[in-house]
N, C-alpha and C positions, 0 to 999 in steps of 0.2 A: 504494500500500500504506500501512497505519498508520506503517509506518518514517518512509518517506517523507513524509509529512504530518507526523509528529516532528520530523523534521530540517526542514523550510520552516520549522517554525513557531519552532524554535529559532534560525534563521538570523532568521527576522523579527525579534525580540525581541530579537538580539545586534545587527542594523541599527539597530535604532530604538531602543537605548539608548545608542549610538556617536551618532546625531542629537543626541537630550536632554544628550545631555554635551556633547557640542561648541555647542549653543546654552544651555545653564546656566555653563559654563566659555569665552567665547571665548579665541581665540589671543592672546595678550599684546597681537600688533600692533594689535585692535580692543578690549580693553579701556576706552578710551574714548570711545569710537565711541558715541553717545547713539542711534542706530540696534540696536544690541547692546547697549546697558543694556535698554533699552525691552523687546526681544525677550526677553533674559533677564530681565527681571523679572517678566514676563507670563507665562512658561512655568512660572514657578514656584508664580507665584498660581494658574497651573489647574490646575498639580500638590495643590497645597494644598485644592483645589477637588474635585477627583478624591478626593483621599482622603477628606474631608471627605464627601461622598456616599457613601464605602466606608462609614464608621463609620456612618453614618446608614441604612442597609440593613444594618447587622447584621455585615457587611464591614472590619475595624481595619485591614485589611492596607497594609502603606506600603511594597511592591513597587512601582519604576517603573509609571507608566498604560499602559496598553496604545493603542496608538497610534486606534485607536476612541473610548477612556473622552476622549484629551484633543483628539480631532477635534471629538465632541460638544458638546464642553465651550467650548472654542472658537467656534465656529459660534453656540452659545448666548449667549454671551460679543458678539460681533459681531452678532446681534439684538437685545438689549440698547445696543447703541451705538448703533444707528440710530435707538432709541424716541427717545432720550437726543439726537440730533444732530438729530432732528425736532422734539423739544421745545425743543432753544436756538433752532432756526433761527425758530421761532416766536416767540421772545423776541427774537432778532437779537443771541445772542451765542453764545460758546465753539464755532465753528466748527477754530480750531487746536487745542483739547484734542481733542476727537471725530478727529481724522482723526489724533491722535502714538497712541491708545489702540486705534484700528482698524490701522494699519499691522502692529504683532504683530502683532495676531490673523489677519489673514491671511495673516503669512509661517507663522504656527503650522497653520492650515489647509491652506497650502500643502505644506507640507513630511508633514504625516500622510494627504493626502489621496491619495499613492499606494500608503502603506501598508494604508489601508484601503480604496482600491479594489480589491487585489489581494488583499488575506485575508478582508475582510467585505464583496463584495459585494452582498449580501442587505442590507447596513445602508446601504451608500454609494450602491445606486437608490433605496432608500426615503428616503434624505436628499438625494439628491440634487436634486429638484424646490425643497424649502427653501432647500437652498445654490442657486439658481440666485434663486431669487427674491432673498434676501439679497442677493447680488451686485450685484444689478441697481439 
């Protein structure tokens, strides 16, 4: 029923802002866990990123991303690193930057990637072919 779909979708959107905060805010113990900066600091740039596209389609809105907007974004994000680690590898440098700047990004992936297999399926197989190739 519509209810029903209400309430998933509300329950989604309370899950996945419990996530965004606990990976923007860690637990004191991992505050300096450069693991946990790294991951927070990347989640916020594709928060920044997120909205930044909102304003740019017309969109100002600076509500939490929906866990889709920063799967995307993500993924997108980690395409760009590999151009970038194909082009040093070819210079024969900056192999450690490329892989502290991809490790977020695939816990970011990680972590929204059951959100939106389970609400956007229709978006998560048609990306899904990309994200596999990515990976690889």
């Amino acid at each position: 029923s519509i209810l029903e779909c209400a309430n998933d979708e509300m329950r989604l959107t309370d899950d996945f802002a419990k996530v965004l905060h606990h990976v923007l805010h860690p637990p004191t113990s991992n505050r300096r866990d450069p693991r946990a900066v790294r991951l927070s600091a990347a989640t916020a740039a594709l928060i920044e990123t997120v909205h930044e596209r909102r304003r740019q389609g017309g969109d100002g809105s600076t509500d939490d991303p929906l866990p889709a907007e920063l799967f995307l974004c993500a993924l997108t994000a980690l395409q760009g690193t590999l151009s970038s680690a194909s082009d040093a590898a070819d210079r024969g440098v900056g192999g450690q930057d490329v892989t502290a700047t991809q490790q977020p990004l695939l816990e970011i992936i990680r972590l929204t990637a059951s959100f939106v297999s389970s609400h956007n399926a229709t978006l998560y197989v048609g990306q899904f072919t990309f994200l596999g190739r990515t990976l690889r």
